[in-house]
DRENDO-1510 file (C-alpha; in Angstrom, 1 decimal, always signed):
<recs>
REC; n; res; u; v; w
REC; 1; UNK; +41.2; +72.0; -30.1 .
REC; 2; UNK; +42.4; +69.1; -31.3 .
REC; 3; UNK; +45.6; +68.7; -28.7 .
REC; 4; UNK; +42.7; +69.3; -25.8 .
REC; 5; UNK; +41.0; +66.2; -26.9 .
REC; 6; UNK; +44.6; +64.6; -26.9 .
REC; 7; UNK; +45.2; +65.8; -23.4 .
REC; 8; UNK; +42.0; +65.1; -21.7 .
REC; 9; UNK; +42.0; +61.1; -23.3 .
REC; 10; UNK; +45.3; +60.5; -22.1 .
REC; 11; UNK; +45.9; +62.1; -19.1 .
REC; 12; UNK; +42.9; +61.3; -17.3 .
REC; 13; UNK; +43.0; +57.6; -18.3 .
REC; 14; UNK; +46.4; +57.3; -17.2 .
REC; 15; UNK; +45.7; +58.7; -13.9 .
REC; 16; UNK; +42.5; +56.6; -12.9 .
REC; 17; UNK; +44.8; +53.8; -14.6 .
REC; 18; UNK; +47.9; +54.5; -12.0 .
REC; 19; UNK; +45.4; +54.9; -9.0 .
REC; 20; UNK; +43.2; +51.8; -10.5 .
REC; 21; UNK; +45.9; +49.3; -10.6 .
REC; 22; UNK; +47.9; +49.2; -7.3 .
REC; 23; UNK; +44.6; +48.2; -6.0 .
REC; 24; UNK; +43.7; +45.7; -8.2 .
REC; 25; UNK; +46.9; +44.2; -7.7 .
REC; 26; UNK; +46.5; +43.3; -4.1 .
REC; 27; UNK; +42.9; +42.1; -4.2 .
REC; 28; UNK; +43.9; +40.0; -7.1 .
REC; 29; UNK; +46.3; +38.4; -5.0 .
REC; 30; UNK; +43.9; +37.9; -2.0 .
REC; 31; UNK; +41.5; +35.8; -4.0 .
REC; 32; UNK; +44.3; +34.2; -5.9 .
REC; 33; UNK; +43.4; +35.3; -9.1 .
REC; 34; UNK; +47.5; +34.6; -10.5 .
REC; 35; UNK; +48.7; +33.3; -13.5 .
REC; 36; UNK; +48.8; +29.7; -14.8 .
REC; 37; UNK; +52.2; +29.1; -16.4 .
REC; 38; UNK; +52.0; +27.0; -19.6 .
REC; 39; UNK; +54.7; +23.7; -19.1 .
REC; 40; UNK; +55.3; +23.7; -22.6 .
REC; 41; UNK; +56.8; +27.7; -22.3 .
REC; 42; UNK; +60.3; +28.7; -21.6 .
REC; 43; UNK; +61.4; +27.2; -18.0 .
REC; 44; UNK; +62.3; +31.1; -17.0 .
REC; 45; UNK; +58.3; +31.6; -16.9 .
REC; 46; UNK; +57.8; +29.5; -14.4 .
REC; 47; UNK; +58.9; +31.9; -11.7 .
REC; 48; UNK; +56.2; +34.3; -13.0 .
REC; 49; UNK; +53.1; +31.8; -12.0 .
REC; 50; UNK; +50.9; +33.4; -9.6 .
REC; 51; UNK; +51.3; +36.9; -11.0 .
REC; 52; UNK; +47.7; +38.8; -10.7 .
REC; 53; UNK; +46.3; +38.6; -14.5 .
REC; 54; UNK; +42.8; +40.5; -16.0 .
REC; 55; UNK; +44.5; +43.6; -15.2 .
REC; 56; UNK; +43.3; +44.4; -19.0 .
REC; 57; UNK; +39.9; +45.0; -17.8 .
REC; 58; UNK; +40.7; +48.0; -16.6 .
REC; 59; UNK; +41.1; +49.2; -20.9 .
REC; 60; UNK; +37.3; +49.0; -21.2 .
REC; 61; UNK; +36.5; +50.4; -18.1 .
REC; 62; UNK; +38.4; +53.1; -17.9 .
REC; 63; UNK; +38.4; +54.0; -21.8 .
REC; 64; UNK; +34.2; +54.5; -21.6 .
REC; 65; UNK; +34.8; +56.2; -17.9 .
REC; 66; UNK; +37.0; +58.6; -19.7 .
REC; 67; UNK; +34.7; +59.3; -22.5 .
REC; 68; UNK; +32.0; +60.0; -20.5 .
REC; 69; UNK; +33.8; +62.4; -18.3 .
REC; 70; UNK; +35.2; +64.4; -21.2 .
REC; 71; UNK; +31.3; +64.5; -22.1 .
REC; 72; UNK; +30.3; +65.7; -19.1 .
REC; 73; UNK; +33.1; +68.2; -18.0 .
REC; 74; UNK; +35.1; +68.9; -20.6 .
REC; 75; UNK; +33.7; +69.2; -24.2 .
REC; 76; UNK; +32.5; +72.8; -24.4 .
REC; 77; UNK; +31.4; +71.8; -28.4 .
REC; 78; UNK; +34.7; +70.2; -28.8 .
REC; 79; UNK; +33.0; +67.4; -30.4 .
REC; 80; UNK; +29.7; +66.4; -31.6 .
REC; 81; UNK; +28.3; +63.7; -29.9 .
REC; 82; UNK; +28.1; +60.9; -32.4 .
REC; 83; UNK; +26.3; +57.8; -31.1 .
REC; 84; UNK; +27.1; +56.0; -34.3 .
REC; 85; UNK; +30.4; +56.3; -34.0 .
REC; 86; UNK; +30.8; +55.4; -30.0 .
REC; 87; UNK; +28.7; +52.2; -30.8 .
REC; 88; UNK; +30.8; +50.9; -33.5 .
REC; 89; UNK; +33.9; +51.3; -31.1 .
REC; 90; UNK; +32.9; +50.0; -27.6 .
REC; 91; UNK; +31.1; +47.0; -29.0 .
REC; 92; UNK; +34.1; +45.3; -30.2 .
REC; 93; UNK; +36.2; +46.4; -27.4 .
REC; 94; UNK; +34.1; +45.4; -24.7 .
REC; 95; UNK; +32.7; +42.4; -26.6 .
REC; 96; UNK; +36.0; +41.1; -26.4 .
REC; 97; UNK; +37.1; +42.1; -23.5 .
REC; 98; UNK; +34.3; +40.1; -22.0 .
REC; 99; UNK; +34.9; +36.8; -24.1 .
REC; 100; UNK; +39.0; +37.3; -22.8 .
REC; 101; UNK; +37.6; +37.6; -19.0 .
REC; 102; UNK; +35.4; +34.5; -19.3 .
REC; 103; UNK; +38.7; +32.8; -21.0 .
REC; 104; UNK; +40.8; +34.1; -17.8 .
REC; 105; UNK; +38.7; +33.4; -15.3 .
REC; 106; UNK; +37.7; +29.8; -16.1 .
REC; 107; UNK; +41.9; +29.1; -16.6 .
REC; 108; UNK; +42.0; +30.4; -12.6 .
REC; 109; UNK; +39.2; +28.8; -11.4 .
REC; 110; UNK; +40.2; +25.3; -13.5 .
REC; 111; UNK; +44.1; +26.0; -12.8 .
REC; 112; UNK; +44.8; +25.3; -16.2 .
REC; 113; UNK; +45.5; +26.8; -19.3 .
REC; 114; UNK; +42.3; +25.1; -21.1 .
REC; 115; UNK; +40.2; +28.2; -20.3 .
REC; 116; UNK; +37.2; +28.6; -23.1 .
REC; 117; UNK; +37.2; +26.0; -25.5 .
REC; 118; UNK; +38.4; +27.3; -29.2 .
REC; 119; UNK; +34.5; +26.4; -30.3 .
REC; 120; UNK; +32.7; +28.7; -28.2 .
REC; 121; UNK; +35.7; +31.4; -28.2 .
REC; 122; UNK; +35.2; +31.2; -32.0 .
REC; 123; UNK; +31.8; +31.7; -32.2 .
REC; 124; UNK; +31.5; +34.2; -29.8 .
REC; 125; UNK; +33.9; +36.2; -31.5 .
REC; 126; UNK; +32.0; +35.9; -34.6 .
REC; 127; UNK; +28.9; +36.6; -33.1 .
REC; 128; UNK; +30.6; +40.3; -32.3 .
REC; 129; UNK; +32.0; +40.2; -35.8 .
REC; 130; UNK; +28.2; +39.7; -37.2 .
REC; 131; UNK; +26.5; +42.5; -34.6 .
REC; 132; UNK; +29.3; +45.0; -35.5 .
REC; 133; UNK; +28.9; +44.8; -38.9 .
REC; 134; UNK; +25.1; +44.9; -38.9 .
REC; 135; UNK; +25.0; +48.5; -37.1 .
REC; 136; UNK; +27.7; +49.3; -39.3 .
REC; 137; UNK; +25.4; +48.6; -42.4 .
REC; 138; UNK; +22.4; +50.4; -40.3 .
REC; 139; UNK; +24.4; +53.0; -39.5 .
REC; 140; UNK; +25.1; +53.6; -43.1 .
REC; 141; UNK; +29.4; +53.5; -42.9 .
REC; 142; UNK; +30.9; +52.9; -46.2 .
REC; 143; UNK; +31.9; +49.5; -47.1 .
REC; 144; UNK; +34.5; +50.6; -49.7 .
REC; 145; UNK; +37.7; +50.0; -49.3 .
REC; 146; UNK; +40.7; +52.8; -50.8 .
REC; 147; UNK; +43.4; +50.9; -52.1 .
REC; 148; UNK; +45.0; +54.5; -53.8 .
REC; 149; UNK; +44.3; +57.8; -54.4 .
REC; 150; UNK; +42.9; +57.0; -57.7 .
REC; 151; UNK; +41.2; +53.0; -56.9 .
REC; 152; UNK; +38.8; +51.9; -54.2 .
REC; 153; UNK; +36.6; +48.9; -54.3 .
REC; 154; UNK; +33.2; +48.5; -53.1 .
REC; 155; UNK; +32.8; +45.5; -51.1 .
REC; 156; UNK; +29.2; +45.5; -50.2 .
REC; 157; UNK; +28.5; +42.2; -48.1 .
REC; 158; UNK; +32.0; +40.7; -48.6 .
REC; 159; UNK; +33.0; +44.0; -45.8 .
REC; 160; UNK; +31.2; +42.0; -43.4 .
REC; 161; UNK; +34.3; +39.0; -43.7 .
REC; 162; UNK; +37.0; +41.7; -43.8 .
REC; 163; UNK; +35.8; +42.8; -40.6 .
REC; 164; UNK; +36.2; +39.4; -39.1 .
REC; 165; UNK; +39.0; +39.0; -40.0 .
REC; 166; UNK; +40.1; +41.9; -38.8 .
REC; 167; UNK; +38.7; +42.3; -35.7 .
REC; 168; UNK; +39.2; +37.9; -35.0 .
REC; 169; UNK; +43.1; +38.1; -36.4 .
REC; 170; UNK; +43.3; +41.6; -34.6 .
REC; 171; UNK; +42.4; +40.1; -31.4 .
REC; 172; UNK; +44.2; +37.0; -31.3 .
REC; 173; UNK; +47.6; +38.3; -32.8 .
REC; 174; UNK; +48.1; +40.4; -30.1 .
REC; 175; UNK; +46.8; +37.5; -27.7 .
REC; 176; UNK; +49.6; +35.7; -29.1 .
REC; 177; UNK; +52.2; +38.2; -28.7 .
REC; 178; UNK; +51.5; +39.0; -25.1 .
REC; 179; UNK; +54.0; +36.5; -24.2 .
REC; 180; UNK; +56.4; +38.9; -22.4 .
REC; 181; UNK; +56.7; +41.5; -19.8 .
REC; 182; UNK; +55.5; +44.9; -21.0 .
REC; 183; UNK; +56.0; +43.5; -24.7 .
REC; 184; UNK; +52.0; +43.7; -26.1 .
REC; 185; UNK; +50.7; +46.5; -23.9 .
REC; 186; UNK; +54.1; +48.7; -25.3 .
REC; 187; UNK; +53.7; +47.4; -29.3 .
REC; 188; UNK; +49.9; +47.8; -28.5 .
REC; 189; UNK; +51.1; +51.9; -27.6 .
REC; 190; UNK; +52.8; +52.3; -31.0 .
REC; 191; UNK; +49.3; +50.9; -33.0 .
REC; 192; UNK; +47.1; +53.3; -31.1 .
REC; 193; UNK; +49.3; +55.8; -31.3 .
REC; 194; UNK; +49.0; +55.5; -35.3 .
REC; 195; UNK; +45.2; +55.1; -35.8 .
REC; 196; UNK; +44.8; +58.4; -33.3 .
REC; 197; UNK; +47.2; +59.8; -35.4 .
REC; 198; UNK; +45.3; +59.1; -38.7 .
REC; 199; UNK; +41.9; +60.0; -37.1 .
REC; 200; UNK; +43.6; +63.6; -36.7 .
REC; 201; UNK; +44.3; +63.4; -40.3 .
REC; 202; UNK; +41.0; +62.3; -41.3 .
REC; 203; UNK; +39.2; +65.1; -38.6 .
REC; 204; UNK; +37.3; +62.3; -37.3 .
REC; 205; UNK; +37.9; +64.0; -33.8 .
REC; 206; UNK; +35.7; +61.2; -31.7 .
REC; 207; UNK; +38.4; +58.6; -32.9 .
REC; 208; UNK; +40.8; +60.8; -31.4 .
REC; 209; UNK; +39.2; +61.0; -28.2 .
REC; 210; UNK; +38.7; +57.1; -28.2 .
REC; 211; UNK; +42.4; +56.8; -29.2 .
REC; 212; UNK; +43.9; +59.1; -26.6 .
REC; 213; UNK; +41.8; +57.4; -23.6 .
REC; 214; UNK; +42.8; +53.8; -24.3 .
REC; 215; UNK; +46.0; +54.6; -25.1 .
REC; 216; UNK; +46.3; +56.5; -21.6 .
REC; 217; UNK; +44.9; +53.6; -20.0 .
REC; 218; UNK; +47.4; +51.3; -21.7 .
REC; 219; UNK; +50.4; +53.5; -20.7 .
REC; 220; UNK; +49.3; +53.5; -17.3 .
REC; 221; UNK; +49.0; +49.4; -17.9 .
REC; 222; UNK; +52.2; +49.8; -18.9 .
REC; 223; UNK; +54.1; +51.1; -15.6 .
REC; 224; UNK; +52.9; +47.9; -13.9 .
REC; 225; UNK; +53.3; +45.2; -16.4 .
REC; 226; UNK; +56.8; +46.1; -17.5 .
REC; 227; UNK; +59.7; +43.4; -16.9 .
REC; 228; UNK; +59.6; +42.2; -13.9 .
REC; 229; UNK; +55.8; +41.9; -14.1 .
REC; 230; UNK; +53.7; +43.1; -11.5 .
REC; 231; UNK; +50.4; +42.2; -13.2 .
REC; 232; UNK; +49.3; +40.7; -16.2 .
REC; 233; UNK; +46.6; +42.0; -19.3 .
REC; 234; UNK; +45.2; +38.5; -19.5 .
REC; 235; UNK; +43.0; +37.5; -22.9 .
REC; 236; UNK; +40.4; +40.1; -21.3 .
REC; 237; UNK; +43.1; +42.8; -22.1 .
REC; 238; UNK; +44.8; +41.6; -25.2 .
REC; 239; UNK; +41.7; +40.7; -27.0 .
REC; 240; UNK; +40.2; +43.9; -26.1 .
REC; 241; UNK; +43.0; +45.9; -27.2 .
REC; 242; UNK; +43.1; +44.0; -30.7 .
REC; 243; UNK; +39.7; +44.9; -31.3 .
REC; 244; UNK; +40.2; +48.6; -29.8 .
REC; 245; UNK; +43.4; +48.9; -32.7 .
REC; 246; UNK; +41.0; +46.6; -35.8 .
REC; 247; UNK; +38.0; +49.0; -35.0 .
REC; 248; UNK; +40.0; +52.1; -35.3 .
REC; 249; UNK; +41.4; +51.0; -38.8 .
REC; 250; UNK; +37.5; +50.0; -39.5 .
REC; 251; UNK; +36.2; +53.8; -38.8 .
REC; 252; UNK; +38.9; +56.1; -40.4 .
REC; 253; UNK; +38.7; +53.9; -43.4 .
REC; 254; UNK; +42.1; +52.8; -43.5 .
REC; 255; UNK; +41.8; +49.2; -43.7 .
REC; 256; UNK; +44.5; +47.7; -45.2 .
REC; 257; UNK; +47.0; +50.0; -43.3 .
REC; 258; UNK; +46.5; +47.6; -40.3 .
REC; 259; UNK; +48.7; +45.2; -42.0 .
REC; 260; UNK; +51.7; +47.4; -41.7 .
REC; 261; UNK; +51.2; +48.9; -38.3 .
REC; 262; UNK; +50.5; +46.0; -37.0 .
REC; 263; UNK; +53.9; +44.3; -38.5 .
REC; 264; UNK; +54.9; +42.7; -35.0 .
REC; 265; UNK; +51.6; +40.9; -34.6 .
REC; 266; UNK; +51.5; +39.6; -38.1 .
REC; 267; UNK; +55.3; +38.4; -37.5 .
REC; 268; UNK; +54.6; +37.3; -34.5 .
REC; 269; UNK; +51.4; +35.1; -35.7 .
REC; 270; UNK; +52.8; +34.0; -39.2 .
REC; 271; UNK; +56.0; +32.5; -36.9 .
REC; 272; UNK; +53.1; +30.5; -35.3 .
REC; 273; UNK; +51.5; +29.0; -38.6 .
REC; 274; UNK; +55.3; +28.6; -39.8 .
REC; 275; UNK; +56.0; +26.3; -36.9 .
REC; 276; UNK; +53.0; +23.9; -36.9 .
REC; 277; UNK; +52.8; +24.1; -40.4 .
REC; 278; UNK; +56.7; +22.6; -40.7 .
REC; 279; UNK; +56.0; +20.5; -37.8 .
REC; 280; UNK; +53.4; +18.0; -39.5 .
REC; 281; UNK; +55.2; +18.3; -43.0 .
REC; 282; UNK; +58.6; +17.1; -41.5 .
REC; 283; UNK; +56.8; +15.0; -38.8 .
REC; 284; UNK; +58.7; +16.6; -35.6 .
REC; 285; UNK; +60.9; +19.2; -36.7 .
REC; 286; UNK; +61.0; +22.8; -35.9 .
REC; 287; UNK; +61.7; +25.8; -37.6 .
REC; 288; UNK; +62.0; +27.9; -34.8 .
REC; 289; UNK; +63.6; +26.9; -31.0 .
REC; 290; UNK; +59.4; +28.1; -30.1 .
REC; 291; UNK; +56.9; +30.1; -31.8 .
REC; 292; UNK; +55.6; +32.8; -31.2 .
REC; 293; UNK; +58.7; +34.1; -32.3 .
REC; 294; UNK; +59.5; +36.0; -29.2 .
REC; 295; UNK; +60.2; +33.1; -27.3 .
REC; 296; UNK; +62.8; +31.7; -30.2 .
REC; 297; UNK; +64.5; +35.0; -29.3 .
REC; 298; UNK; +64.5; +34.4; -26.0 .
REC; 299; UNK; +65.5; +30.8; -26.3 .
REC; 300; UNK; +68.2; +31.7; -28.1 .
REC; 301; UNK; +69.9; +33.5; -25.1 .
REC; 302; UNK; +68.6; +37.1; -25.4 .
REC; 303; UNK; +67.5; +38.2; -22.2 .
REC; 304; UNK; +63.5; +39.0; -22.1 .
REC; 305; UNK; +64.0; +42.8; -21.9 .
REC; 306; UNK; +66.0; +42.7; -24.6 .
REC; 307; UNK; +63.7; +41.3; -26.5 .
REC; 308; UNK; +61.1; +43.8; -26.0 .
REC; 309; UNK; +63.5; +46.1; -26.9 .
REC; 310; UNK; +64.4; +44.8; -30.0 .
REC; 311; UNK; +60.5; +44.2; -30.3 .
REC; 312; UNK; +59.8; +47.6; -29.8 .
REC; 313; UNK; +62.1; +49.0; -32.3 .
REC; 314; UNK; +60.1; +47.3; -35.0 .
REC; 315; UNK; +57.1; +48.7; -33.8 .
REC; 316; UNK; +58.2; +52.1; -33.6 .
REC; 317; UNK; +59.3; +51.2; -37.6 .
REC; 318; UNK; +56.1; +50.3; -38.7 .
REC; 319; UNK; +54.5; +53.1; -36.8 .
REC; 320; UNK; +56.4; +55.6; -38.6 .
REC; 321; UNK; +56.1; +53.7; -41.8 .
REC; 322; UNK; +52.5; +53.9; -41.1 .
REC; 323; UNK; +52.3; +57.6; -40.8 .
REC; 324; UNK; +54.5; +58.2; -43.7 .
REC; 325; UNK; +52.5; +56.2; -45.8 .
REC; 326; UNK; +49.3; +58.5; -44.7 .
REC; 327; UNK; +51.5; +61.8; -45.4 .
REC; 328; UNK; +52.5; +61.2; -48.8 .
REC; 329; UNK; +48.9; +59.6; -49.7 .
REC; 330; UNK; +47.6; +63.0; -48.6 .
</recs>
């Protein structure tokens, strides 16, 4: 039953994703909807500028498209239809999704990288933060979190701030890491793959389903946005898939696991604090060649596929750390 799910999500995702994207591509170039290239970045990524970006809108899209077809078509009592649930995870995932288009498309139309001020960006994203957890509390989720076996903590109201700060550093650590050809939308593979992993564990087969279609979607991503670069995610992609990977931790109660399968984005973004942080206490200096981290590596002569590689490899660590941790907990 469960490997049905599995099959549906993915496959059909990655198939509307393949046939989606080569058209996107083209029309994205025809109204000149490319890249803006940051000065400050390494000089290799100027050659990228002009590279079609919001490809990441497609996630969303083609995640609830999915959904609904397996609905439709497919389920045959597979799985009940729980609103609750389906609520809970599109209204972060879209929610940002929307906040990273506006961000994308005022950066094209202003041909700068100021996009959405930080204010209204901040607020927004709390404003999703606040309507998340207010159906969560309606909805009546628990708002305990398990630390062991043998220890969990009720959290009451103070849940409400650990899901912004999951779903806000969620969403923005993986903004911050999509820095590189292929290198978010792959480590973003290795998360999903996890949470659809635990959501088998945990029988919550709706997580699954949600699981399997973004992370079809994101495969399909994939193909195109590996090095070199035909298109890029944008903010409306990488925020959308941070809140798609903090939501899933959210339902299948496994909170603090995000921390470690998420490893990458939490390198990547405390290598960002690091650096300004050392900047104003030694007044100029910097601890890395350029944060986020990636682009010290690159900087230091590693070519950017190797990087994603090496990248990857810790991904795939924490992954499987992840799932081991889950195993043995069982």
């Amino acid at each position: 039953m469960v490997l049905k799910i599995i099959y549906f999500g993915m496959l059909v995702s990655f198939i509307i994703s393949i046939i989606l994207i080569p058209i996107i591509i083209p029309y994205m170039k025809r109204i000149k909807f490319g890249q803006i290239i940051r000065k400050e970045g390494p000089q290799s990524h100027l050659a990228k500028g002009g590279t079609p970006t919001m490809g990441g809108v497609t996630f969303s899209i083609v995640t609830l498209f999915t959904v609904i077809l397996f609905f439709q078509f497919y389920n045959h009592d597979l799985i009940d239809i729980n609103i609750k649930t389906w609520i809970l995870l599109f209204i972060p995932l879209f929610g940002f999704s929307i906040i990273g288009f506006i961000d994308d498309y005022l950066i094209v139309v202003k041909k700068n990288n100021e996009g959405l001020r930080p204010f209204y960006k901040f607020l927004l994203q709390i404003l999703i933060a606040v309507v998340f957890f207010a159906i969560y509390l309606i909805q009546g989720f628990s708002t305990e979190v398990i630390f062991t076996n043998n220890f969990s903590l009720d959290f009451k109201w103070f849940y409400g701030i650990l899901i912004f700060f999951m779903l806000v550093g969620g969403t923005n650590a993986v903004n911050l890491t999509d820095g590189l050809d292929g290198l978010a939308a792959g480590l973003c593979t290795f998360a999903l793959s996890t949470f659809t992993f635990v959501a088998f564990i945990t029988k919550q087969y709706d997580v699954v389903l949600f699981g399997s279609a973004i992370l079809g979607t994101v495969l399909g991503f994939l193909i195109f946005n590996s090095h070199p670069a035909k298109i890029f995610m944008g903010d409306a992609g990488s925020l959308a898939l941070g809140a798609a990977i903090a939501s899933m931790a959210i339902i299948t109660k496994h909170e603090l696991l995000l921390i470690i399968v998420g490893g990458v984005f939490v390198i990547e973004t405390m290598s960002v604090i690091l650096q300004v942080f050392y900047f104003k206490r030694t007044k100029g200096k910097r601890l890395f060649k350029m944060a986020p981290l990636h682009h010290h590596f690159e900087l230091s002569g590693l070519r950017e596929s190797t990087v994603v590689l090496l990248f990857y490899s810790f991904g795939l660590f924490f992954s499987l750390l992840s799932i081991a941790i889950v195993l043995i907990a069982k």
